[in-house]
C-alpha positions as CSV (number, residue, x, y, z in Angstrom):
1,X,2.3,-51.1,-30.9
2,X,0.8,-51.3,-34.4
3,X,-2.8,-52.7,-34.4
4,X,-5.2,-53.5,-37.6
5,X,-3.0,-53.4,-40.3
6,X,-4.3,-52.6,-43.7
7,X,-5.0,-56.0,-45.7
8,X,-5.6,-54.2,-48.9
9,X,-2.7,-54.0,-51.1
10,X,-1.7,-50.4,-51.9
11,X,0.8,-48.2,-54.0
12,X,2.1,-46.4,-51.2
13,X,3.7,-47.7,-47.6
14,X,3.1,-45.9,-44.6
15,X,5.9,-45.9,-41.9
16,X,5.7,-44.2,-38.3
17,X,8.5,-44.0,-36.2
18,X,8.8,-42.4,-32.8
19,X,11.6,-39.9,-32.2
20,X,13.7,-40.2,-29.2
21,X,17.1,-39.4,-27.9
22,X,19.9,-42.3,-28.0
23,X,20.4,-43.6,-24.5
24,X,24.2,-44.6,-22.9
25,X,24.9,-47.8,-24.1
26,X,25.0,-50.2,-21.3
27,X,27.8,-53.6,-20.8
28,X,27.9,-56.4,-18.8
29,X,31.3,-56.9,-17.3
30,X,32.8,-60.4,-17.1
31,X,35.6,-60.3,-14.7
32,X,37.5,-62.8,-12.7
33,X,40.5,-62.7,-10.3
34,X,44.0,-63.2,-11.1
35,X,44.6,-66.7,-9.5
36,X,41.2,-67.6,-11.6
37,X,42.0,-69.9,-14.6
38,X,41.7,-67.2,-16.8
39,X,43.6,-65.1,-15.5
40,X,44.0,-61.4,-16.3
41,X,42.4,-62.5,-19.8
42,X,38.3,-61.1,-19.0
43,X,40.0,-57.9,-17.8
44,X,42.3,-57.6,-20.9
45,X,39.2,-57.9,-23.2
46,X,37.2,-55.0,-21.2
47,X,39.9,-52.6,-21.4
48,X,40.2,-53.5,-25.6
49,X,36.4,-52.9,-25.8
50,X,35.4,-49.9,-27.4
51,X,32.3,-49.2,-25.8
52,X,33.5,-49.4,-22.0
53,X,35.1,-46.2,-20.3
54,X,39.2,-45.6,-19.7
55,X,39.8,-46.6,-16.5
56,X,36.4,-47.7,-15.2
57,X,36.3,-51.1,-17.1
58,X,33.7,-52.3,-14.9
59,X,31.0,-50.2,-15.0
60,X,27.8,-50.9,-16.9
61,X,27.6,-47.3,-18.2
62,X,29.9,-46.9,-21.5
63,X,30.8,-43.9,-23.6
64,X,29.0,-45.2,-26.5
65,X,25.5,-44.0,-27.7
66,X,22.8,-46.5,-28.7
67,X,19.6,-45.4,-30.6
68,X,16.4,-46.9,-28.8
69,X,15.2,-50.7,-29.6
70,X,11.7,-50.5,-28.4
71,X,9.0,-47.7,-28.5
72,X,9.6,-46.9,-24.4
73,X,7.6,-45.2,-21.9
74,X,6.2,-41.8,-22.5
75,X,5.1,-39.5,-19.5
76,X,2.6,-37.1,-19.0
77,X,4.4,-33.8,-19.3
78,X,6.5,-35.0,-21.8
79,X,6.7,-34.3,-25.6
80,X,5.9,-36.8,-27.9
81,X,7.4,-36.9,-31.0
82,X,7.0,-38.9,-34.5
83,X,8.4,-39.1,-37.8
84,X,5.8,-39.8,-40.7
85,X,7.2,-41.1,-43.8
86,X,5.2,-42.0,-46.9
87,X,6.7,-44.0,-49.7
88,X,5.8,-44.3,-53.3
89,X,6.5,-48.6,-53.5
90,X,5.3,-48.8,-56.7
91,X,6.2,-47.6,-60.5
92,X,3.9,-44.9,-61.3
93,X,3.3,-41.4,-60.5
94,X,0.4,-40.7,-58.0
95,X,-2.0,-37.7,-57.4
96,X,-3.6,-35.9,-54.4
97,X,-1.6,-37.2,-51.6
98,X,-2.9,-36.2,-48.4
99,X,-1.6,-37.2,-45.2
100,X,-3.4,-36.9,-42.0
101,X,-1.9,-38.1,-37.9
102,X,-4.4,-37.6,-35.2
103,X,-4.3,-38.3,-31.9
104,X,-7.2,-40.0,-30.1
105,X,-7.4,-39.9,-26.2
106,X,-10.0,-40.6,-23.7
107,X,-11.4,-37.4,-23.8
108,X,-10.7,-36.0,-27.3
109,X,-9.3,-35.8,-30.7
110,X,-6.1,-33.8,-31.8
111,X,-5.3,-33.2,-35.3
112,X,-1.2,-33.2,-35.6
113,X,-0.9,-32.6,-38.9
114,X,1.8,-30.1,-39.9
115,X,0.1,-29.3,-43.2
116,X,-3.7,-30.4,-44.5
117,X,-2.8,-29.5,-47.6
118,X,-2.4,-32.3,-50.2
119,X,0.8,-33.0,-52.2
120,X,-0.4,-33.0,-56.5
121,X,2.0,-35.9,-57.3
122,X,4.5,-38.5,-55.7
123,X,6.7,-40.2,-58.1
124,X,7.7,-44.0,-58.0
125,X,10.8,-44.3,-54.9
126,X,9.9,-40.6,-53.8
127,X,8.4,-40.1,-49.9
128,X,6.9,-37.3,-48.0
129,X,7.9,-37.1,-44.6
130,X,6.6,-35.1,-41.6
131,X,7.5,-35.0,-37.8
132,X,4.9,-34.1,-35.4
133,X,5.1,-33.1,-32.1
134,X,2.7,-32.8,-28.9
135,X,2.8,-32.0,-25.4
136,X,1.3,-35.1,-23.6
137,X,-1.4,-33.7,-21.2
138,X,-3.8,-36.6,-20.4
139,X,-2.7,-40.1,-18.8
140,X,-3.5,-43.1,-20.1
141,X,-4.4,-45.2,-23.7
142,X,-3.3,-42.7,-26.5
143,X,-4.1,-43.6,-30.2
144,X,-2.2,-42.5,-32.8
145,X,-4.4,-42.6,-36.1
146,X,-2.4,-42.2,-39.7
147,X,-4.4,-41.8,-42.9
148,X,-3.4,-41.6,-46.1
149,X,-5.7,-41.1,-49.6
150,X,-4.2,-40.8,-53.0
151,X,-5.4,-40.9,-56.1
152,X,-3.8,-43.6,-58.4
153,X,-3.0,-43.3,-62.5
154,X,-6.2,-44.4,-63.4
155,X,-8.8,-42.3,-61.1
156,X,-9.2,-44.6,-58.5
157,X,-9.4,-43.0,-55.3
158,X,-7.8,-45.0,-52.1
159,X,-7.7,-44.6,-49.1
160,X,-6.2,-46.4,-46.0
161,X,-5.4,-45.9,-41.9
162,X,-3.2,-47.5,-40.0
163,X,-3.4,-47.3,-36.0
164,X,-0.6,-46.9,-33.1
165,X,-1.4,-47.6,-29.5
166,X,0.5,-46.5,-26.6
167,X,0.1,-45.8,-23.1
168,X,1.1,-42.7,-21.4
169,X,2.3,-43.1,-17.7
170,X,2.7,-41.1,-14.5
171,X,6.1,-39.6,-13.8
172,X,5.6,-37.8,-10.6
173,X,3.0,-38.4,-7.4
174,X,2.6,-35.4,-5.6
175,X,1.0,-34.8,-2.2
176,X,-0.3,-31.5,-1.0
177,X,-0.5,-30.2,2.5
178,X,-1.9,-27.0,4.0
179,X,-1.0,-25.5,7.4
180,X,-3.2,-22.1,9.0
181,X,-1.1,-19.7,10.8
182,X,-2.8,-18.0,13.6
183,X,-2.8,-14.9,11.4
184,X,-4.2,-15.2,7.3
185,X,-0.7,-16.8,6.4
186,X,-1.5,-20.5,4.7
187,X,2.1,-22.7,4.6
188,X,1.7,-25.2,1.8
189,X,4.2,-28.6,1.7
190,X,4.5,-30.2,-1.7
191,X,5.8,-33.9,-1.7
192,X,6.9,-34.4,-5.1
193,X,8.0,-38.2,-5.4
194,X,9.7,-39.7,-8.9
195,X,7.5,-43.0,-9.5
196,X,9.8,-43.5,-12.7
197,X,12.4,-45.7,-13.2
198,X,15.1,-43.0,-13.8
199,X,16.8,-40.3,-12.2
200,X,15.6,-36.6,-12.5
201,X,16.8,-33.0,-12.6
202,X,14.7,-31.3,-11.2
203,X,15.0,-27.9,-13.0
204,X,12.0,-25.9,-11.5
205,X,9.1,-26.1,-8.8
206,X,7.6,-23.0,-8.4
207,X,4.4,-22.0,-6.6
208,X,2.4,-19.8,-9.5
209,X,-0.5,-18.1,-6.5
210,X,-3.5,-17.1,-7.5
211,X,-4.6,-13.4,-7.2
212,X,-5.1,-12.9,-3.4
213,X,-2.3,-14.2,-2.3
214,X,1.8,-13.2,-2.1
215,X,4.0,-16.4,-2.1
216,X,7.6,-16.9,-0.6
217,X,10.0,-20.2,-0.9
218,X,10.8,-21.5,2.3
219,X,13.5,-24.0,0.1
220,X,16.6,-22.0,0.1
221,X,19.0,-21.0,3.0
222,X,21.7,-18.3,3.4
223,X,25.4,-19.3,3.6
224,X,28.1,-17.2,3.5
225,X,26.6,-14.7,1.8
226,X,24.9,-17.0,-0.8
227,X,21.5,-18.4,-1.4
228,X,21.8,-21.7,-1.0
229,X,19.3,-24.7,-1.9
230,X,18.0,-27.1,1.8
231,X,18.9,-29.6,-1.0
232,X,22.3,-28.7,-1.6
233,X,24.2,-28.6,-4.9
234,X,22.7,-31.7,-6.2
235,X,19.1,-31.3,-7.6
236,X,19.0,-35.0,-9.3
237,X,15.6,-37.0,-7.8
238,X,16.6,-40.6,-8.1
239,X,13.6,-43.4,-9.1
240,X,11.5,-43.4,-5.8
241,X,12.7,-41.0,-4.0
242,X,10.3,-37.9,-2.6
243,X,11.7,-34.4,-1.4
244,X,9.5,-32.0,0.0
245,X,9.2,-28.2,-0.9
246,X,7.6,-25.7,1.3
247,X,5.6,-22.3,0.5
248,X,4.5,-19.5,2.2
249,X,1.3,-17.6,1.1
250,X,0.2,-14.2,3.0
251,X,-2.8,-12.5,1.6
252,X,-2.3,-9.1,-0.6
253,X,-3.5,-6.0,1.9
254,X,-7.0,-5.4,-0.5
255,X,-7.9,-8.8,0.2
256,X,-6.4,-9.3,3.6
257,X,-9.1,-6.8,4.8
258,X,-11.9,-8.3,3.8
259,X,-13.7,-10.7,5.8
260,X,-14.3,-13.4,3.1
261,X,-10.5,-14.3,2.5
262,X,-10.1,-16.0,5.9
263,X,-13.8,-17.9,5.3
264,X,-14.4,-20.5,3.0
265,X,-12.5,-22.1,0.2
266,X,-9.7,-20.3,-1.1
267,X,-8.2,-21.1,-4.5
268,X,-4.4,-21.2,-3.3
269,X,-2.5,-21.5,-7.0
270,X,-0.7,-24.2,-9.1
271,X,2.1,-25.7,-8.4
272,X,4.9,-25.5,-11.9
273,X,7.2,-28.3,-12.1
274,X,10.0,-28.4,-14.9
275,X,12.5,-31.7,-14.8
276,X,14.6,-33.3,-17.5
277,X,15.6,-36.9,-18.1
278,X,18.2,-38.9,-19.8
279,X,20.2,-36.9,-21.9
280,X,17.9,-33.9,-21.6
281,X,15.0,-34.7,-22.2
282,X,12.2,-32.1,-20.8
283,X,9.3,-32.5,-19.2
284,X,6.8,-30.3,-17.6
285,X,3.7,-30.7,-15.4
286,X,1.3,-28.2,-13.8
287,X,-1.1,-29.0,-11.3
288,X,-5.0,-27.7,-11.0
289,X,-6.0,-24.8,-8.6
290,X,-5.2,-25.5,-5.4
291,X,-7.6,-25.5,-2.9
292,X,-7.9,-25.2,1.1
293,X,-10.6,-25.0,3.8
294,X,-10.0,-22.1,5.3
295,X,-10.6,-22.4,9.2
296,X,-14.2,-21.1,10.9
297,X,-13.7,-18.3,12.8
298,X,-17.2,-18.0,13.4
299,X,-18.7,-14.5,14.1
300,X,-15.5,-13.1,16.1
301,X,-12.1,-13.6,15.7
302,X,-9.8,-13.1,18.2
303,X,-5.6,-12.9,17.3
304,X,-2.9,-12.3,19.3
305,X,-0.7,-10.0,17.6
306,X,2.1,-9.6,20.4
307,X,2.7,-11.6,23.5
308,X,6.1,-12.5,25.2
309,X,7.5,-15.8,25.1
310,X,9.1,-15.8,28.8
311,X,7.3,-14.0,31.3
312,X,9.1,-13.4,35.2
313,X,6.9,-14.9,37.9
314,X,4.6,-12.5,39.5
315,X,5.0,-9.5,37.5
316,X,2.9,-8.2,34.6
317,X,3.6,-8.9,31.6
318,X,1.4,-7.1,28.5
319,X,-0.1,-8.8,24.9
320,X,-1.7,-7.1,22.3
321,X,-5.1,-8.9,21.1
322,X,-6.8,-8.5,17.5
323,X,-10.5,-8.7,17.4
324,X,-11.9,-9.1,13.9
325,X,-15.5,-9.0,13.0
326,X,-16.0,-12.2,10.7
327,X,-19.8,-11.2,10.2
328,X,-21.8,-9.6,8.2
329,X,-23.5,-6.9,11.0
330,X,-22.4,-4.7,13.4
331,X,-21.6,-5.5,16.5
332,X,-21.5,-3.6,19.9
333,X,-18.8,-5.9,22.0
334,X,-18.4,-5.7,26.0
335,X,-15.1,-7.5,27.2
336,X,-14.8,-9.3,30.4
337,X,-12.1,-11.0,32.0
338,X,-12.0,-14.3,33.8
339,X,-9.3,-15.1,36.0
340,X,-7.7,-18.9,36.3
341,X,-5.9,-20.8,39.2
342,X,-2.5,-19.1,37.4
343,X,-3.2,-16.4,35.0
344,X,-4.8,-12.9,36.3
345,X,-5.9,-10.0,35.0
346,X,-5.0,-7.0,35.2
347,X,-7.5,-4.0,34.5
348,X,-11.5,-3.8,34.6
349,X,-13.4,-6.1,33.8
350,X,-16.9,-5.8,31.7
351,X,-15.5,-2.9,29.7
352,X,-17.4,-1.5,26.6
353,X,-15.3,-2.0,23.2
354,X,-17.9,0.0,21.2
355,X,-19.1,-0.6,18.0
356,X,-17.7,-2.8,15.9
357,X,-18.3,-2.8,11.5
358,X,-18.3,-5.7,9.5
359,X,-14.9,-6.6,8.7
360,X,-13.7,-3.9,10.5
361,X,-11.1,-4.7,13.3
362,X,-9.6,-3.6,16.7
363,X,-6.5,-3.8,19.0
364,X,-6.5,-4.4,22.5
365,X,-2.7,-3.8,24.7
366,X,-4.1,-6.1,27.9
367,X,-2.1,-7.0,30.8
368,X,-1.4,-10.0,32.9
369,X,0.9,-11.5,35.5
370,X,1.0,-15.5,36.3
371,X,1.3,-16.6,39.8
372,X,2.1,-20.2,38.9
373,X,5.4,-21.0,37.4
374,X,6.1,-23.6,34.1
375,X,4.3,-23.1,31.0
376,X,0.9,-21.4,31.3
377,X,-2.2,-21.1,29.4
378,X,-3.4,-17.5,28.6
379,X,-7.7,-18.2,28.6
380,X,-10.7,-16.2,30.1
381,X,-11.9,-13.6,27.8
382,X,-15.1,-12.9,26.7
383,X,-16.4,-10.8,24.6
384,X,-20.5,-10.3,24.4
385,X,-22.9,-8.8,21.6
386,X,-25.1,-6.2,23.2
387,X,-27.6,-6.5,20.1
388,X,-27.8,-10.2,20.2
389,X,-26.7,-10.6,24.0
390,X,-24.1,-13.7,22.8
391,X,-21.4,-14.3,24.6
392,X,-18.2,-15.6,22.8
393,X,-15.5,-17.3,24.7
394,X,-11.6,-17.3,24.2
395,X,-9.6,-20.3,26.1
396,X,-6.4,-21.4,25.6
397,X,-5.3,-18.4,23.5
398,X,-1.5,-18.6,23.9
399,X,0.8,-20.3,26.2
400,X,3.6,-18.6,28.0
401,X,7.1,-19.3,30.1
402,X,6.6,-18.7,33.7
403,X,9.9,-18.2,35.1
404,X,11.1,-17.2,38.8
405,X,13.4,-13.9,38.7
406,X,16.5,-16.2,39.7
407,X,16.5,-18.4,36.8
408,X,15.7,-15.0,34.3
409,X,19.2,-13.5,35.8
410,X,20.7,-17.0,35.2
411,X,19.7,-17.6,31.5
């Protein structure tokens, strides 16, 4: 939309036109039935139309190309393009042509200009013409500022602008979710949702992670031998519609070591989306970093690192514990075990564990039996701080299948 146009009369005419890609021209059908008045006559005058398709009369959507009739939406992501044209209107020769497009947003000011080097001499029905081009990076009102001096016959230097106003919308809402794994691996879920009014192809969506971490896509499956999309051949979002995409992050082994990574905020990564529109049309956004609250582990942690899903009633049955120190002293632990009305322990109890270095870890092989069948909850360790005489306590660690020897023959 073109506001404040220059009143002053000049020898030169500025025209800005945006550059877009012709759209499918569109129909609207007129049919009737055969026992209608008219007969097979609407019909007849669909299939002699040049713009509808063989065969599929009926459809809005013909062969034909139509170039745009309005200025239309631009997206963030996408690449706006204009074509500059200046025009000598008059019938003498002018000097020192220089034309400058800049683009005014709510946070800066971008110079577009291809060249800021002015032309020495336009003669009478002679243009200069220039296309410019930017990735659109910021949503909302965009201003599109052309200025033109020149230096007419006589000396007289003259100068004019001429504004364009347009709005720059959102294409895509996406929704971020983070879930912690008992061990340092963070799953992220990405809900990427089209809020346009067209369909996309979705081209790329791509977890870039940041230095600590090693990602894997979750969004693929194996058949027959072939990596296979979960959203099968078709990777077209239609207006509306969301579709989840799911990552898994695991920390590098330098970083998985140290205490910090699993405390604190952790800069995850940007997510890298690449779609296309219409008849090609690309667009591409990138998110900021990433972020996630990594869960308190407090002083201790404690991780199981193997433990049996079904266990037989009354026998023993053996898990392997991680204890992590998450603190920044040593520690001298002393482990004790509590029994519960199901779970028992088998071993002694009050057992010193030794001395234990900042960030520095431990495995424990520990054995149980359950004495209770259904599904059972592993709790009563605690593990106590000689130097500081603080007890930590470890409840409802796992659960676990307790099953009579029958029904383990049986399955």
């Amino acid at each position: 939309m073109e506001v404040n146009p220059p009143k002053q009369e000049h020898l030169l005419a500025l025209k800005v036109m945006r550059l877009t890609k012709p759209t499918l021209f569109t129909n609207i059908p007129v049919t009737c039935e055969e026992k209608d008045l008219p007969g097979d006559l609407f019909n007849q005058l669909m299939r002699d139309d040049p713009s509808t398709v063989n065969g599929a009369e009926i459809l809005m959507l013909g062969e034909m190309l139509t170039l745009p009739q309005n200025f239309g939406n631009i997206f963030l992501g996408e690449t706006f393009s204009s074509y500059i044209s200046v025009h000598n209107d008059s019938n003498q020769v002018v000097k020192d042509i220089l034309v400058k497009a800049d683009l005014q947003t709510s946070s800066q000011r971008l110079n577009l200009s291809a060249s800021n080097a002015a032309v020495a001499e336009l003669k009478p029905d002679c243009c200069i013409d220039d296309v410019i081009h930017h990735e659109v990076k910021e949503i909302g009102t965009h201003i599109l500022v052309c200025a033109v001096s020149y230096t007419t016959q006589g000396g007289e230097k003259m100068y004019f602008r001429k504004f364009f106003k347009f709005q720059v919308l959102k294409p895509l809402d996406v929704k971020t979710k983070f879930y912690n794994a008992e061990t340092d691996e963070v799953f992220l879920e990405a809900q990427i949702q089209n809020i346009t009014t067209s369909p996309m192809f979705m081209e790329k969506v791509s977890l870039e992670p940041s230095i600590m971490y090693n990602v894997a896509e979750l969004n693929s499956v194996n058949q027959a031998g072939e990596c296979v999309t979960t959203f099968g051949s078709r990777t077209y979002l239609q207006p509306m519609d969301t579709r989840q995409y799911l990552y898994c992050l695991k920390p590098k082994k330098e970083f998985a070591e140290k205490a910090g990574i699993i405390k604190g905020v952790t800069v995850i990564g940007k997510l890298d989306i690449v779609w296309k529109t219409n008849l090609g049309e690309r667009g591409r956004l990138q998110t900021s970093q990433l972020q996630r609250m990594a869960p308190g582990y407090g002083d201790v942690r404690l991780s199981l690192e193997a433990i049996p899903d079904t266990v037989i009633l009354e026998e023993p049955f053996h898990i392997t514990c991680k204890i992590t120190n998450c603190s920044e002293r040593t520690m001298d632990l002393v482990l004790e075990m509590c029994n519960t009305n199901s779970i028992h322990w088998c071993g002694i109890s009050g057992r010193q564990l030794g001395k234990l270095h900042p960030s520095s870890s431990l495995c424990l092989a520990l054995t149980l039996l359950s004495s209770v069948q259904g599904l059972q909850s592993v709790s009563g360790l605690r593990l106590t701080d000689t130097f500081l005489k603080r007890t930590y306590e470890y409840d409802d660690i796992a659960q676990v299948c307790v099953v009579s020897s029958a029904t383990k023959v049986e399955s």
